[in-house]
C-alpha positions in Angstrom: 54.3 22.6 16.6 51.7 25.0 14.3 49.6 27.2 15.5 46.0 25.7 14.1 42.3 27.1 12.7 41.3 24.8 12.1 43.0 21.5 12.8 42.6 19.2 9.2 40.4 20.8 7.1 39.5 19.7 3.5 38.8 23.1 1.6 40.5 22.8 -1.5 39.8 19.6 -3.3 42.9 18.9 -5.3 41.0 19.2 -8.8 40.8 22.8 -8.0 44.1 23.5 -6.0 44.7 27.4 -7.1 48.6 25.8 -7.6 47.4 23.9 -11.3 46.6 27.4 -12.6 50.2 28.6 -11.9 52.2 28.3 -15.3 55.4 27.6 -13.3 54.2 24.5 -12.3 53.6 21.1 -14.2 50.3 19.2 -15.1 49.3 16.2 -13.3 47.6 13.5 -15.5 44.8 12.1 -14.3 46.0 8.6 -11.7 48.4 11.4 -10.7 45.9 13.7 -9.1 43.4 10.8 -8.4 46.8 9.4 -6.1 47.5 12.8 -4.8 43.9 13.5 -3.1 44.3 10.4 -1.2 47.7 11.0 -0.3 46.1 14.5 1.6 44.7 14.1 4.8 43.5 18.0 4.9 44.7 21.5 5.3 46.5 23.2 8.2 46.2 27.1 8.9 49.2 28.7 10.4 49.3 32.2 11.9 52.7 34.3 11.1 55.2 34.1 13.8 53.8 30.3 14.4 56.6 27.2 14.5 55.5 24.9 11.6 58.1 21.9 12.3 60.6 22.2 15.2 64.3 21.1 14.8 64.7 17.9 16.0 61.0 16.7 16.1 59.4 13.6 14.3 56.9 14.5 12.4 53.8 12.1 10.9 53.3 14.5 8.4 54.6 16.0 4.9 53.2 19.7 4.3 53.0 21.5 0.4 52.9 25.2 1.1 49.6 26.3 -0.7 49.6 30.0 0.2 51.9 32.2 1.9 55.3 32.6 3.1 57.9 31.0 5.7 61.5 30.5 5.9 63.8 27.3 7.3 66.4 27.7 9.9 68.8 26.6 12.5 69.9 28.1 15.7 73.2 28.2 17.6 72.7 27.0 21.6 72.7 30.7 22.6 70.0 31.4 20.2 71.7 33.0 17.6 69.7 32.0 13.9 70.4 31.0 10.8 67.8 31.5 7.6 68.9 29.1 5.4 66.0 29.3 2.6 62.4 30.7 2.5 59.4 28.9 2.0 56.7 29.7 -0.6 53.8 28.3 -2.5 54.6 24.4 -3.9 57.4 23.7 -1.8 57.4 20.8 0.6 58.2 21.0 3.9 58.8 18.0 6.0 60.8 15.8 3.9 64.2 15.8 5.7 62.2 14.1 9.1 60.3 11.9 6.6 64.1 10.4 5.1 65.9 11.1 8.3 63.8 10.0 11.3 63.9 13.7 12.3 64.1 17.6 11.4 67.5 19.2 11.1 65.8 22.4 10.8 62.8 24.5 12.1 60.2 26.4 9.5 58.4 29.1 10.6 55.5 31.4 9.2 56.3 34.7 7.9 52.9 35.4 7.0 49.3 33.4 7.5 50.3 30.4 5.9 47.7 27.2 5.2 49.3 24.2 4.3 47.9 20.5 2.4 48.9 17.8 4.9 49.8 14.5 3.4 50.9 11.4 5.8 54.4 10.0 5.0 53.9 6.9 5.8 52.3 7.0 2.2 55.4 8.7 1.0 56.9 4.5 -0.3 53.5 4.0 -2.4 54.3 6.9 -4.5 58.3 5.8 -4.8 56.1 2.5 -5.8 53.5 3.1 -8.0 53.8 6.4 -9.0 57.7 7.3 -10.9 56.5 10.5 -12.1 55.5 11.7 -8.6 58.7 10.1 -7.0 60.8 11.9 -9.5 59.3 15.1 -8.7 59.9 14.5 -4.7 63.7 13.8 -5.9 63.2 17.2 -8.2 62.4 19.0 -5.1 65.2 17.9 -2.9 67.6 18.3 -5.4 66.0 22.1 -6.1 66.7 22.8 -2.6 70.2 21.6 -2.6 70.8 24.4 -5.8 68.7 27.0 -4.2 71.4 25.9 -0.8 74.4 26.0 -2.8 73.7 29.5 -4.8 72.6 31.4 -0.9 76.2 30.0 0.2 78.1 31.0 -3.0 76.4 34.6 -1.8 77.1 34.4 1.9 80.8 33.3 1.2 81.9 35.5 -1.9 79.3 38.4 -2.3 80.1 41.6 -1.4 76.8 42.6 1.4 75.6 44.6 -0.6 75.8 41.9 -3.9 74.3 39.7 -1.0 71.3 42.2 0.1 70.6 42.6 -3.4 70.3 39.3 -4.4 68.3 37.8 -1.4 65.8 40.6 -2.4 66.1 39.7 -6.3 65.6 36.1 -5.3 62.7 36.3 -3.1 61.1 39.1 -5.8 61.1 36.0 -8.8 60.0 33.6 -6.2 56.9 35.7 -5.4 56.4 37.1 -9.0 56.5 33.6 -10.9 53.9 32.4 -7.8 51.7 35.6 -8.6 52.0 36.5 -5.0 51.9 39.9 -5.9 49.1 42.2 -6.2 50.2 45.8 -7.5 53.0 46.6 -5.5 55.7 43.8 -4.9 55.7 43.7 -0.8 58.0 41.2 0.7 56.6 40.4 4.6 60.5 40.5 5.6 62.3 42.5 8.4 65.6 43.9 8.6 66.4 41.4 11.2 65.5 38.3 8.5 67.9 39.7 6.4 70.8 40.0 8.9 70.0 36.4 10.0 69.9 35.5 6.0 73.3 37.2 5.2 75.1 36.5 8.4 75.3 40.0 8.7 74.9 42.5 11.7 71.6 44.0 12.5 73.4 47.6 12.1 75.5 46.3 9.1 72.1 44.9 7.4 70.4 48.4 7.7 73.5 50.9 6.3 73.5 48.2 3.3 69.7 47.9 2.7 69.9 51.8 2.9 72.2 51.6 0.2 69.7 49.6 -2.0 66.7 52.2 -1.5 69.1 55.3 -2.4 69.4 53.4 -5.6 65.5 53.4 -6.0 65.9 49.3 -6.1 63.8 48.9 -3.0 61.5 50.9 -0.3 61.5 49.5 3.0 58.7 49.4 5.5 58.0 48.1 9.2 58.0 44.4 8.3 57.6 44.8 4.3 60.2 45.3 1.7 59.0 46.5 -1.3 60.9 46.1 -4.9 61.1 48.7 -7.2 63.6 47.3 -9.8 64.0 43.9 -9.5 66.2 44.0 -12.8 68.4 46.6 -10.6 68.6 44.2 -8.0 69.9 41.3 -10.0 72.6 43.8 -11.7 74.0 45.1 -8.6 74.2 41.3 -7.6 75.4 39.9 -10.5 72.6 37.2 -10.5 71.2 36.1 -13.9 67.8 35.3 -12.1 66.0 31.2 -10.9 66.6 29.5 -14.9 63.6 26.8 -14.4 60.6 27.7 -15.9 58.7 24.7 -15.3 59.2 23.0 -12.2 56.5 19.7 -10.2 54.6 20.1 -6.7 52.7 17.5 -4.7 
């Protein structure tokens, strides 16, 4: 499971969660947020390169990602992966064992990552007394299913290099509505994400990521892609951006 310091701490009283000041996501009335602090147990610190949920586990818990980044996936028997989405600030993790008895996928840290911890066997009072809540759960879910279907429009029709581009563009309004950015816009990916992202190559990734910087779109580093132009990004993959401007957490 995660890599823990410490194991269910309570720092962030949900009255102050940093997440409320975030225009992108909604405002919780008052029973709302009253609920949601019980619902939390604490707050779980994960160190990048740590396993957050394993594929196939059973899980007590539900996690909102309160800072950092991750990224969900599935692997083949002779370890080859599969990205299938990245994980960010507001996001749940944890639902699919929660519904399904256990996970389908794995989710692991990209960077130091500290999570809110809520119990699911709570998760039926808030489908009972709380609609608003239960509706954003649903809202998630269904999120996730877009965010699925638009990475395997890319994947299956997308040129790599529309495909590059448009991972990069993606994850760049991801991080820029969440203000994960200070100064420069650093992604904490490596080229080897990517190729496990695009169903790409490892050599295949870098010639097209190379193409990307000679454009001046991106600069990469060790273990950091940096934007440049996101706008260039989302021409050269003919995305029109994420559409939601508002959007619910727990």
């Amino acid at each position: 499971m995660a890599t823990q310091r410490p194991t269910y701490s309570f720092k962030t009283p949900c009255e102050r969660c940093p997440l409320r000041a975030i225009a992108t996501f909604r405002e919780f009335s008052s029973e709302e947020l009253e609920f949601v602090s019980k619902f939390k147990r604490g707050e779980l610190a994960v160190d990048a390169g740590a396993t957050i949920l394993v594929e196939g586990a059973h899980s007590a818990h539900l996690f909102t990602v309160l800072s950092g980044w991750g990224f969900r996936y599935k692997t083949l028997e002779d370890g080859r992966r599969q990205i299938l989405n990245y994980v960010m600030p507001g996001d749940l993790i944890g639902l699919q064992g929660t519904i399904m008895g256990e996970m389908q996928h794995s989710v692991e840290a990209l960077s130091p990552v500290s999570l809110c911890v809520f119990e699911r066997d709570k998760l039926m009072t808030l489908y009972n007394k709380h609609a608003s809540l239960a509706f954003d759960v649903t809202w998630i879910a269904a999120q996730e299913e877009r965010i699925l279907d638009e990475h395997l429009l890319s994947i299956g029709r997308r040129t790599a290099l529309e495909r590059a581009a448009y991972l990069i563009a993606f994850l760049f309004e991801r991080g820029k509505r969440l203000k994960l950015f200070n100064g420069e816009a650093s992604i904490p990916i490596t080229q080897q994400h990517v190729a496990d992202t695009l169903g790409l190559s490892i050599v295949h990734t870098n010639k097209t990521l190379k193409k990307l910087a000679n454009r001046n779109l991106i600069c990469w580093q060790e273990r950091i892609c940096e934007v440049i132009d996101g706008d260039g990004l989302m021409a050269a993959a003919g995305w029109e951006g994420l559409g939601e401007k508002v959007r619910p957490f727990i």
